[in-house]
N, C-alpha and C positions, 0 to 999 in steps of 0.2 A: 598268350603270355607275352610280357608281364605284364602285372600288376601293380601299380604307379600311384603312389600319394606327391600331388600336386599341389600348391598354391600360386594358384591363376585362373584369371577371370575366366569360368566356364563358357561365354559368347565369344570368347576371343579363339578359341581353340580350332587349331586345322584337325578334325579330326571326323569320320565318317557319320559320326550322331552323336547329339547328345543328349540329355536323361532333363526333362522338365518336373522340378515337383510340383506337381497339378493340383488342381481344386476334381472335385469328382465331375462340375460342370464345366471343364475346362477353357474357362475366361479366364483373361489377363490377372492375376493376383496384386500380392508385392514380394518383396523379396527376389529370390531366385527367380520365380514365375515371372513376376514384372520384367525383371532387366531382359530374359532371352524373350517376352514379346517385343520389347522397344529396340533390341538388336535387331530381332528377323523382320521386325515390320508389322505394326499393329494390327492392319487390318486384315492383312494380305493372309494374316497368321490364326485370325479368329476364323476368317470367313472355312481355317481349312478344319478348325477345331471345332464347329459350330455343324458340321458334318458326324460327326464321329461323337458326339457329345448325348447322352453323362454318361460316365463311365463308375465302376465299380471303386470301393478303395482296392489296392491290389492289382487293378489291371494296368495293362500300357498299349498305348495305340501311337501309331507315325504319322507326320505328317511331315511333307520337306520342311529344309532348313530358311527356304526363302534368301535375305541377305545375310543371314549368315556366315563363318567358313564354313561350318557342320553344313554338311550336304541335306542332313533328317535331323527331326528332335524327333525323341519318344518321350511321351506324356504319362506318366503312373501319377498317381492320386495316393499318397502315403495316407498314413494312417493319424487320427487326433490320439495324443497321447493321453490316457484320462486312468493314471497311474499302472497301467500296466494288465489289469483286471479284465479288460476286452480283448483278447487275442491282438494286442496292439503289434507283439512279437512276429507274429505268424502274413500277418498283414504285410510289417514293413520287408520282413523275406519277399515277400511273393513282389511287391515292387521292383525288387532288384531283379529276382530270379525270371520273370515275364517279361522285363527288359531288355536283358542279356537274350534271352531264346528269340525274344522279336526281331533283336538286332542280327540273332546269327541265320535265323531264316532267312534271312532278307539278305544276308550274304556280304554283310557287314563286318569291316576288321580292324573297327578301333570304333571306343565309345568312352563316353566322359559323363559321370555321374557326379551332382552334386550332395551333401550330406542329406539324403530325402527326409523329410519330419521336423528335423531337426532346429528349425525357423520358429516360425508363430505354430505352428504347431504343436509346439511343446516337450519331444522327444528327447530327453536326456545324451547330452552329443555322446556322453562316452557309451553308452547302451547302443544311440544307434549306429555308431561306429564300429562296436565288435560286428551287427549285426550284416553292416556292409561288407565287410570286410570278409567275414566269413564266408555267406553267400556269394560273393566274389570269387573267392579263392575253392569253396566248391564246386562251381563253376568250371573255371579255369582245370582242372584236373582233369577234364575229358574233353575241351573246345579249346582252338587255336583263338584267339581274340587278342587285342591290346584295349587294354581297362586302366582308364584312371579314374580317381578319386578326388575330386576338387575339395580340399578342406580350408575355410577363411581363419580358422584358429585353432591353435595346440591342444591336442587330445590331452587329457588329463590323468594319465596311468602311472601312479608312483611306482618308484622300484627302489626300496627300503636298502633290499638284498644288496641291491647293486652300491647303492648310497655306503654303506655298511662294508662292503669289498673296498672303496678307495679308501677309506681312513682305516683300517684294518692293516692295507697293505703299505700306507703312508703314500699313496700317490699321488701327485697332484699335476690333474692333467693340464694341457690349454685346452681353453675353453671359449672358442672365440664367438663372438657374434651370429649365427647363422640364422638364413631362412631353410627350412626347412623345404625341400626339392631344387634348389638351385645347385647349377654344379658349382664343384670349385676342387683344384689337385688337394689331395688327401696329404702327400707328401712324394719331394720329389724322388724317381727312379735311381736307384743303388746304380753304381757299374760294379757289374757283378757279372764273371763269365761263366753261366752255369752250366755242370759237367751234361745237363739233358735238355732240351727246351721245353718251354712251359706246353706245349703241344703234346708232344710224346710223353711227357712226364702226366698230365692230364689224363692221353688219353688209353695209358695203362690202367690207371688208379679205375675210372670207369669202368674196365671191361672189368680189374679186380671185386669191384662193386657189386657185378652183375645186373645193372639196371641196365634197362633201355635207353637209347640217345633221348628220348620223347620225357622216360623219368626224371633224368638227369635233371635237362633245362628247366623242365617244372618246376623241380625242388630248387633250382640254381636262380627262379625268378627269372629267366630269360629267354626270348625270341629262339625262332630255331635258326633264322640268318644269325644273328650272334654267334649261335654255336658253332656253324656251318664255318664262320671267322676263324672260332676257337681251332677248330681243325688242321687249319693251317700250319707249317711247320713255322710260318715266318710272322704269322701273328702275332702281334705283342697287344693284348692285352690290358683294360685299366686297371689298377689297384681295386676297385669294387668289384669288378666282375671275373678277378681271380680270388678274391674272399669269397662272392659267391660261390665259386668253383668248390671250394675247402669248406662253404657251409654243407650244400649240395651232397658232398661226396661222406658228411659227418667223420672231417678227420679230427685228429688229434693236433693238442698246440703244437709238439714237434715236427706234424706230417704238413700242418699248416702250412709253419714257418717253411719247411723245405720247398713246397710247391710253392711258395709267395717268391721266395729265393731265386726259382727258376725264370720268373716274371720281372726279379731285379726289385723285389718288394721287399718289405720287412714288417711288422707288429710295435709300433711303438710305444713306449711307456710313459709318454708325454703327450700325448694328443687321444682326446675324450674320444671320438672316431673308435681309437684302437683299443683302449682300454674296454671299451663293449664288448668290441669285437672277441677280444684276449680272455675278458669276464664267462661270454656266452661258450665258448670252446671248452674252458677248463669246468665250465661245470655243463657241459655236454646237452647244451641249447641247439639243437638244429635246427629248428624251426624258424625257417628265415622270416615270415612271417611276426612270429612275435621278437624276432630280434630286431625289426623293424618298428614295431610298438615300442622297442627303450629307445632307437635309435631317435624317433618321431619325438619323444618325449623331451629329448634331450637338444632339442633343436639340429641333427646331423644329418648328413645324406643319407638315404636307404638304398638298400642293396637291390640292386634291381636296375637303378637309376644313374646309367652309364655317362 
């Protein structure tokens, strides 16, 4: 954990492997396939592919990263989309799902996947988006890993409900410019001297919960060094990753608000960010995950993404 929607070039990434969408003969393609042969080195990268070659749709196989940062690529071979009717579903799972277990065999603890299919192949992005996404996040629920998601453009998921909440309640947030995975402060820190620190107020609420330290972070989208932060009496906290804390723990907007309080935070009525945030709570979205699908839609940070 976590789980990371990025935009950035997947050759550029320090990170332990990253995920090639492959041809089943695994030669140089275009797309994705192309740039990370031309990154790691064209020959250097066939002669290791030309070993290991053809492959299955479905499977994934390693080979170093060559010049790379990525120390490995793993190579999966997605699926042609040819409406849906060929277990196209089942296929692009096992891409991810074959990738992720390669990468943890191998003892691997960070890996960078780009949207697999989703190119010249045909696969509808917002289909094979859920399906990363999923697989991913199922995943993650029994393996330590850090997973990102390399996406070149905005997922497509309306949210009527949500549209329908700010003219309803007459709000109108800002709404500024954003790339979607870039940081930027949310809003700046209250001085606020709160009667408990974000610590001990946190980590009553958890034991109240009865989950595991391991549930918590899960569901909070976070490392367990983060956590291990959280612990701290003296820790302060970002505005994201004490929302996660209040997605996490499925409080209420009052018990939010209190815990945001203790952090020196607040819930704004003017900035899009919050009004999601404010939206998902009062109609008891916990799912940090798809609060990340409006967030993603709406061009904001995701929670996770410290």
């Amino acid at each position: 954990m976590p789980f990371l929607i990025i935009k950035e070039d997947i050759t550029t990434l320090d990170v332990d492997v990253i995920v090639n969408a492959a041809n089943t003969g695994l030669y140089a393609g275009g797309g994705v396939c192309g740039a990370i042969f031309k990154a790691a080195g064209y020959q250097e990268l066939q002669e290791a592919c030309d070993k290991l070659s053809p492959i299955s749709t479905g499977e994934a196989v390693i080979t170093p990263g060559f010049h790379l940062p990525a120390k490995y690529i793993i190579h999966t071979a997605g699926p042609i989309y040819q409406g849906g009717m060929n277990h196209e579903d089942k296929l692009l799972k096992a891409c991810y799902q074959n990738s992720l277990q390669l990468a943890y065999d191998q003892g691997l603890e960070s890996i960078a996947f780009p949207l697999i299919s989703s190119g010249i192949y045909g696969y509808p992005k917002e289909e094979a988006y859920q399906i990363a996404k999923n697989t991913i996040v199922e995943f993650l629920q029994n393996h330590e890993m850090m997973v990102y998601l390399c996406l070149f453009k905005k997922i497509e998921i309306p949210h009527d409900d949500f549209d329908r909440y700010l003219k309803i309640t007459q709000i109108s947030p800002i709404h500024p410019m954003r790339i979607y995975g870039a940081p930027r402060a949310l809003d700046a820190r209250k001085e606020i001297i709160p009667e408990e620190s974000f610590s001990t107020k946190l980590l009553k609420l958890i034991d109240q919960s009865k989950m595991s330290d391991s549930q918590f972070y899960h569901k909070a989208n976070m490392d367990r060094r983060l956590f291990s932060k959280l612990r701290k009496e003296d820790y302060q906290p970002s505005k994201m990753t004490a929302i996660s804390c209040c997605i996490a723990l499925s409080l209420s907007l009052e018990e939010s608000e209190d815990l945001l309080a203790s952090a020196g935070y607040s819930l704004s009525k003017s900035i899009l960010f919050d009004c999601i945030i404010r939206y998902c709570i009062q109609n008891q979205q916990y799912d940090i995950f798809a609060i990340n699908d409006m967030l993603l839609f709406y061009d904001q940070n995701l929670l996770g993404q410290n």
